[in-house]
C-alpha positions in Angstrom: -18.3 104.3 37.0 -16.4 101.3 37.8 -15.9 102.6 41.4 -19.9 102.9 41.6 -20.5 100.0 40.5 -17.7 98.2 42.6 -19.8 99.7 46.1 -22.8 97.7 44.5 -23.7 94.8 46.3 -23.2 91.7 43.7 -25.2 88.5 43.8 -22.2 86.1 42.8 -20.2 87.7 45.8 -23.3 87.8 47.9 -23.5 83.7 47.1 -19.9 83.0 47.2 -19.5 84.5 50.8 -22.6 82.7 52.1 -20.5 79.4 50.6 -17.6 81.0 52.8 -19.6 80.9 55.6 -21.4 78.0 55.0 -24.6 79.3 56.3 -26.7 76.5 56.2 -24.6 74.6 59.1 -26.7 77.6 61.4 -28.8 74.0 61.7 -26.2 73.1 64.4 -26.5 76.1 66.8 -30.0 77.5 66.1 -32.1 74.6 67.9 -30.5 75.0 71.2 -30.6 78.6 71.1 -34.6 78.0 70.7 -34.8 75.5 73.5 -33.5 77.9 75.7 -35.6 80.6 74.3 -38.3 78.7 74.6 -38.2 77.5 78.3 -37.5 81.0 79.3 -40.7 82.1 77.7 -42.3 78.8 79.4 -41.5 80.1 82.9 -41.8 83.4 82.0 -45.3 83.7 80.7 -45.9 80.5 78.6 -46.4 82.7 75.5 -44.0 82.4 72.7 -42.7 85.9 71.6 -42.5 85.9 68.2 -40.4 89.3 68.5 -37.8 88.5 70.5 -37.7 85.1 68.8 -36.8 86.5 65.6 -34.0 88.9 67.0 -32.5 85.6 69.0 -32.3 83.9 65.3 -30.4 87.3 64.0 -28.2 87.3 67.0 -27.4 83.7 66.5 -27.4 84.1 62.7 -24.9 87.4 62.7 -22.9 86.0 65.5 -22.3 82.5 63.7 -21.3 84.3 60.1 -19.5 86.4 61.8 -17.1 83.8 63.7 -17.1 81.6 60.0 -15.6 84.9 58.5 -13.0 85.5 60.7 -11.9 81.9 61.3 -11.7 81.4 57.3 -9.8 85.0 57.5 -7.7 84.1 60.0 -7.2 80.5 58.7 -6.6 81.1 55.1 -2.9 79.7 54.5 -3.4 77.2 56.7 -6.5 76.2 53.8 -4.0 77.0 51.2 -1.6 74.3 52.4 -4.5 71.6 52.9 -5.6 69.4 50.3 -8.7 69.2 51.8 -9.6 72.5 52.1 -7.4 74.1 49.2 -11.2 74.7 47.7 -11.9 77.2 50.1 -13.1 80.7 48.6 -10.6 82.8 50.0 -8.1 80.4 48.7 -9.0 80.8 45.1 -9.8 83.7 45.0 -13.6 83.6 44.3 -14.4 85.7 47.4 -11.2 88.2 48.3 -9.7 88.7 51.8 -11.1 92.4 51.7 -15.0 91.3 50.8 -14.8 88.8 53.9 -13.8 91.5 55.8 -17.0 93.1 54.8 -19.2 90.5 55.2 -17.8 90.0 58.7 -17.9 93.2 59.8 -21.7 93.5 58.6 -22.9 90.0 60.2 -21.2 91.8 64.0 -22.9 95.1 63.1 -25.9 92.8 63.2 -25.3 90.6 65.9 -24.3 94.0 68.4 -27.8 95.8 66.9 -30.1 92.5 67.2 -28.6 92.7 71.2 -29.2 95.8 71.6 -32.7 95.3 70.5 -33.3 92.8 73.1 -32.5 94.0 76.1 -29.1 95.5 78.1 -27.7 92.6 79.5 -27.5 91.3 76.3 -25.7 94.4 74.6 -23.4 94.3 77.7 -22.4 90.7 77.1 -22.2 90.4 73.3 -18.7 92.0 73.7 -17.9 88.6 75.9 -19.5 86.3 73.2 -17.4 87.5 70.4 -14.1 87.2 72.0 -14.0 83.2 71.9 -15.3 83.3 68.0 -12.2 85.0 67.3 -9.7 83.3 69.7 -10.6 80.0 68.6 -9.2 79.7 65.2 -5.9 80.9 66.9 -6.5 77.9 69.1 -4.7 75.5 67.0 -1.6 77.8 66.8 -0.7 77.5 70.3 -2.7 74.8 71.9 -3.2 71.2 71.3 -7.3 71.8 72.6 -8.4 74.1 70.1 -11.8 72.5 70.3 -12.0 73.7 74.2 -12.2 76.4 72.8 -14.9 75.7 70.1 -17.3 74.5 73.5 -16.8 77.6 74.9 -17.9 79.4 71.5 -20.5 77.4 71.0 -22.0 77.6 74.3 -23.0 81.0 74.0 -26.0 80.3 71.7 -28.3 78.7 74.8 -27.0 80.9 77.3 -27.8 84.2 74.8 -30.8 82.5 74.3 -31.9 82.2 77.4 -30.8 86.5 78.6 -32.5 87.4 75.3 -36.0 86.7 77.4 -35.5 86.7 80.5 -32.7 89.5 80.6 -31.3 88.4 83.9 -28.7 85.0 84.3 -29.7 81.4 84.4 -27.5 78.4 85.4 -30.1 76.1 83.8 -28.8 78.0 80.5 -25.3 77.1 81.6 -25.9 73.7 81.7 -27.5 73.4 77.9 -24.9 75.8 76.9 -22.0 73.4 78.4 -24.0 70.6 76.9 -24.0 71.9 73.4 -20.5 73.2 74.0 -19.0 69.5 74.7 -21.0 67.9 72.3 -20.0 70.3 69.2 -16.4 70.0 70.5 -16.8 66.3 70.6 -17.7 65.8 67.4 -15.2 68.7 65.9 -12.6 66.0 67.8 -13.3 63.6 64.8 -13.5 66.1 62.5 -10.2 66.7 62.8 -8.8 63.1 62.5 -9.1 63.9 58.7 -6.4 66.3 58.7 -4.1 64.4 61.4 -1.0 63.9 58.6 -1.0 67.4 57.1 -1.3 69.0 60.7 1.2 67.0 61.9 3.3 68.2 58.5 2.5 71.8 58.2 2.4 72.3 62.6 -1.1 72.8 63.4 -1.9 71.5 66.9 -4.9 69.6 67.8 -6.0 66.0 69.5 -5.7 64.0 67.1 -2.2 65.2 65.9 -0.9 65.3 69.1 -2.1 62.2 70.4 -3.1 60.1 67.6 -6.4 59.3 65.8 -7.7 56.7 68.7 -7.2 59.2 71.0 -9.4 61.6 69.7 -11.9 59.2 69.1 -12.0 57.9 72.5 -12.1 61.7 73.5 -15.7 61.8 71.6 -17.1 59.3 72.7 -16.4 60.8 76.3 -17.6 64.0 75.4 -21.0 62.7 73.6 -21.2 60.6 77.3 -21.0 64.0 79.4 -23.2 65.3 76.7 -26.3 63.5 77.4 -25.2 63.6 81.4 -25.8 67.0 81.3 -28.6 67.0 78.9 -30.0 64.9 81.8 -29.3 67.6 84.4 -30.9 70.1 82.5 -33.8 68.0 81.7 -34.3 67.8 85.8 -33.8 71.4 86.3 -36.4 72.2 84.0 -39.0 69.9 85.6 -39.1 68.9 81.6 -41.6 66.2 80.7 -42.3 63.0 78.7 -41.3 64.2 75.3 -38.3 66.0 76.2 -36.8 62.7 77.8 -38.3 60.9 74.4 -35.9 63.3 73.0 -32.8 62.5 75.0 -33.4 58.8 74.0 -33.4 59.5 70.3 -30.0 61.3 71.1 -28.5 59.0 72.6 -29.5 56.9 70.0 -27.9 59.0 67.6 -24.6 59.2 69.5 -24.5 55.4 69.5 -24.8 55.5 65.7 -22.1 57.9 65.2 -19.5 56.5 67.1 -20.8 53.2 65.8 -19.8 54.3 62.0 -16.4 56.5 63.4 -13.9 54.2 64.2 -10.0 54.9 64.8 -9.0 52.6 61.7 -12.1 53.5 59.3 -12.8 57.7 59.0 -14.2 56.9 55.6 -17.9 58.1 57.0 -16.8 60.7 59.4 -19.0 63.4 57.1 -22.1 61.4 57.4 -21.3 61.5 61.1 -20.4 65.5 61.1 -23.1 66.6 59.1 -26.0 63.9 58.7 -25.7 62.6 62.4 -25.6 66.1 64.4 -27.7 67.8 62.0 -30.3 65.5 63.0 -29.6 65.6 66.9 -30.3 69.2 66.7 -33.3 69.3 64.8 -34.5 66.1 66.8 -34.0 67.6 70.2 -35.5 70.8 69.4 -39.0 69.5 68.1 -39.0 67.1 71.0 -38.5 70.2 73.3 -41.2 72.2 71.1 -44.0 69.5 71.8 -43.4 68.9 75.5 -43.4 72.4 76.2 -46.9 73.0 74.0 -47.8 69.5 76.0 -47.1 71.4 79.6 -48.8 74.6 78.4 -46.7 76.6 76.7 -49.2 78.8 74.3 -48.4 80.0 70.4 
């Protein structure tokens, strides 16, 4: 009986490993992922494919619960040994090592079927996708650039975006994706100036332990500055229009205010910078994107 009921999915597990995973930070990732979905349909037929629209939200989705699994998996006595993120689920226990497992290995199941659902390119390179979600929270164990390694991970959402439609490769997909690649990493740069004293005790690499707190946030503000180069770049490749380029200036805006409110002596509002601020630049660019493509003809 007990074994029966143990193999029965439970909704206070089912919760506590979407709190693992944080789900609702998909907000970060998805947008892009639909810009590039999005301008591939544009050029493609200017229909939107509802279809193939959902499976890219599943891939993106599986793919992102999947690397939050595995890094808190991978991570957890780091957590253990940080005030800041002693909290963590699979630190006290409320979700066990054994039902992350699980969950991870269900969200890949997911992101490997959504692929293959899409077409074979994409099937062929989910394998290559995957490999950076799980290198990267090794990153800080042997590198002082861990969030290089977070780019490259995160630059896989436009660029899958982009094969999901069009099944063949794109550069202008590379761009976005190296866009949204720096930019996450630029902004996981002052993330990690609130952990610079316990990394530095406990050994974890990263910028800002390595190279101090100014350092890092000098690094962001160059990265945010390629950022919207690149944005830029793709926004000429694309032969986008008028709202598009209204969305680059609300951007920017936005990447003035954050590094306006992050300063190297004063981290006390680096979460309304992490998760207000870039919350808002995804969401922001994405409708912009939306509108000029209905604008130029793209058809619901």
């Amino acid at each position: 009986m007990t074994s029966a009921s143990a193999a029965i999915p439970q909704p206070g597990r089912t919760k506590a490993f979407l709190r693992l995973v944080i789900i609702e930070h998909s907000v970060f990732a998805l947008p892009f992922a639909y810009i590039a979905s999005l301008t591939a349909m544009y050029q493609w037929d200017e229909n939107i494919h509802w279809g193939r629209l959902l499976l890219v939200t599943v891939c993106m989705v599986g793919l992102r619960t999947f690397a939050m699994a595995a890094n808190r998996i991978i991570d957890r006595e780091i957590d253990a040994r940080n005030p800041r993120t002693a909290h963590r689920e699979l630190v006290t226990g409320t979700v066990s090592v054994r039902q992350a497992q699980v969950g991870a290995l269900v969200a890949l199941v997911v992101f490997l079927g959504a692929a293959a659902l899409l077409n074979p390119l994409c099937l062929a390179l989910a394998p290559v996708a995957v490999v950076p979600m799980v290198v990267y929270p090794y990153g800080k164990r042997f590198t002082n650039f861990p969030q290089a390694i977070l780019g490259l991970a995160q630059s896989m959402g436009p660029i899958g975006g982009w094969l999901a439609i069009s099944g063949s490769w794109s550069w202008d997909a590379v761009i976005l994706g190296v866009a949204v690649g720096v930019w996450i990493g630029g902004f996981d740069l002052i993330y990690a100036c609130q952990d610079v004293e316990t990394d530095r005790r406990i050994g974890v690499k990263s910028v800002p332990a390595r190279f101090g707190v100014p350092a890092a946030v000098w690094g962001s503000r160059a990265c945010h500055t390629v950022t919207t180069a690149l944005l830029v770049w793709y926004a000429l490749a694309t032969g986008a229009g008028a709202f598009f380029w209204l969305g680059l200036a609300v951007v920017a805006g936005a990447f003035l205010y954050e590094h306006s409110i992050v300063r190297p002596h004063d981290l006390s509002r680096v979460n309304r910078a992490f998760f207000s601020v870039n919350g808002f630049i995804g969401i922001a660019l994405f409708a912009c994107a939306l509108l000029d493509l209905l604008v130029r003809g793209l058809t619901v």
